[in-house]
C-alpha positions as CSV (number, residue, x, y, z in Angstrom):
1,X,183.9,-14.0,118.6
2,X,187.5,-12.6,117.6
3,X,188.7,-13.4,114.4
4,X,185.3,-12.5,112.7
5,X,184.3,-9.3,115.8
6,X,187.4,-8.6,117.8
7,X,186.7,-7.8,121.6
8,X,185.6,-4.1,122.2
9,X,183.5,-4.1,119.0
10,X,181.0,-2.1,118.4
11,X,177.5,-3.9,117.0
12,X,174.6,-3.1,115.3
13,X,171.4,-5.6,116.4
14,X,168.4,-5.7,114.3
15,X,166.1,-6.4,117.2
16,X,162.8,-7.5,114.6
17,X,164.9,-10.6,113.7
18,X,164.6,-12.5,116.9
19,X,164.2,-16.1,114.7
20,X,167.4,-18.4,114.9
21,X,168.8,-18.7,110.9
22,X,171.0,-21.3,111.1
23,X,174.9,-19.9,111.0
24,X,174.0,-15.8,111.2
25,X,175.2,-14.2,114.3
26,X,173.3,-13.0,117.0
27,X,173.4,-11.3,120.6
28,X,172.1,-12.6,123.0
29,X,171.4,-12.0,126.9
30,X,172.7,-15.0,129.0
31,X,172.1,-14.6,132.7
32,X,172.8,-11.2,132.5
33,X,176.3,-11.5,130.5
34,X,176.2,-9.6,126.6
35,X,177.2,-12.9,124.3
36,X,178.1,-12.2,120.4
37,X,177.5,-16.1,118.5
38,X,176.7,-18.1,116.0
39,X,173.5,-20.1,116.3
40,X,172.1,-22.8,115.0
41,X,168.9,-24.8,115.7
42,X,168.5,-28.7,116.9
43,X,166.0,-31.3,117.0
44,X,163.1,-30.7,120.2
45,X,164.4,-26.4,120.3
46,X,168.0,-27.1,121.4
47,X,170.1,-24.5,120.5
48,X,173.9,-24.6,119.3
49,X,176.1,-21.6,120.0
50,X,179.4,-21.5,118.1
51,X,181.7,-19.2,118.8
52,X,184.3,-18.2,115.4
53,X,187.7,-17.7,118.0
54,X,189.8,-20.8,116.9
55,X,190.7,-21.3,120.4
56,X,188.3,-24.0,120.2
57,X,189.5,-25.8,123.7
58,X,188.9,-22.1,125.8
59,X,185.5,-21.7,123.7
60,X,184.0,-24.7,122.9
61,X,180.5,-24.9,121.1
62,X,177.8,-25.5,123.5
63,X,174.5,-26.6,123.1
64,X,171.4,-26.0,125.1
65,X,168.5,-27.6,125.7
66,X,165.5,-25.7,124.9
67,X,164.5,-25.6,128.4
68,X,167.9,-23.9,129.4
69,X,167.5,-21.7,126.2
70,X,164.2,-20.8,127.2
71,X,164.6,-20.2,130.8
72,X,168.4,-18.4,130.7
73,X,168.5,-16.7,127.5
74,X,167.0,-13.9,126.0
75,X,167.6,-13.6,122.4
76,X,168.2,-9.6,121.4
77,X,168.3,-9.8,117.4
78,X,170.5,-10.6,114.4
79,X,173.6,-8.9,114.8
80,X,173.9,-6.9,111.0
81,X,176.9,-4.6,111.0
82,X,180.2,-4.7,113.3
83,X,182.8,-2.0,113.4
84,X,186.5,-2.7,114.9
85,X,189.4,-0.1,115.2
86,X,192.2,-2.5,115.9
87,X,195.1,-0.9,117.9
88,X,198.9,-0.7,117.7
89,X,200.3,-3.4,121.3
């Protein structure tokens, strides 16, 4: 998600907002791995998940089917408030 939440971030999730609003940012478990992204719904529960890097080639969107989103996913909240100390390299 850098350019918008740079790596190392910390997040606040509101955890009662657990309904996709297209283009708002939420966390997400996936198989176990934290993921930060941008969501949006498709037709038959599909989900797209859009990540704000502009490295678009290493991080594509993707988009899963509900069944995958259903089965592999576990949606934590709306992610409301970020905080980023950026450091001298």
């Amino acid at each position: 998600m850098e350019n918008t939440i740079l790596d190392g971030a910390s997040v606040g999730v509101d955890k009662s907002k657990t309904t996709i609003k297209d283009g708002k940012i939420f966390a997400f478990d996936h198989g176990g791995m934290f993921r930060v992204k941008r969501l949006y719904r498709l037709p038959f529960g599909a989900v797209r998940v859009v990540s704000d890097n502009t490295d678009k080639i290493e991080y594509p969107d993707e988009v899963m089917t509900a069944e995958k989103w259903e089965n592999e996913v576990r949606l934590l909240g709306w992610v409301f408030w970020w905080s980023t100390i950026d450091t001298w390299k």
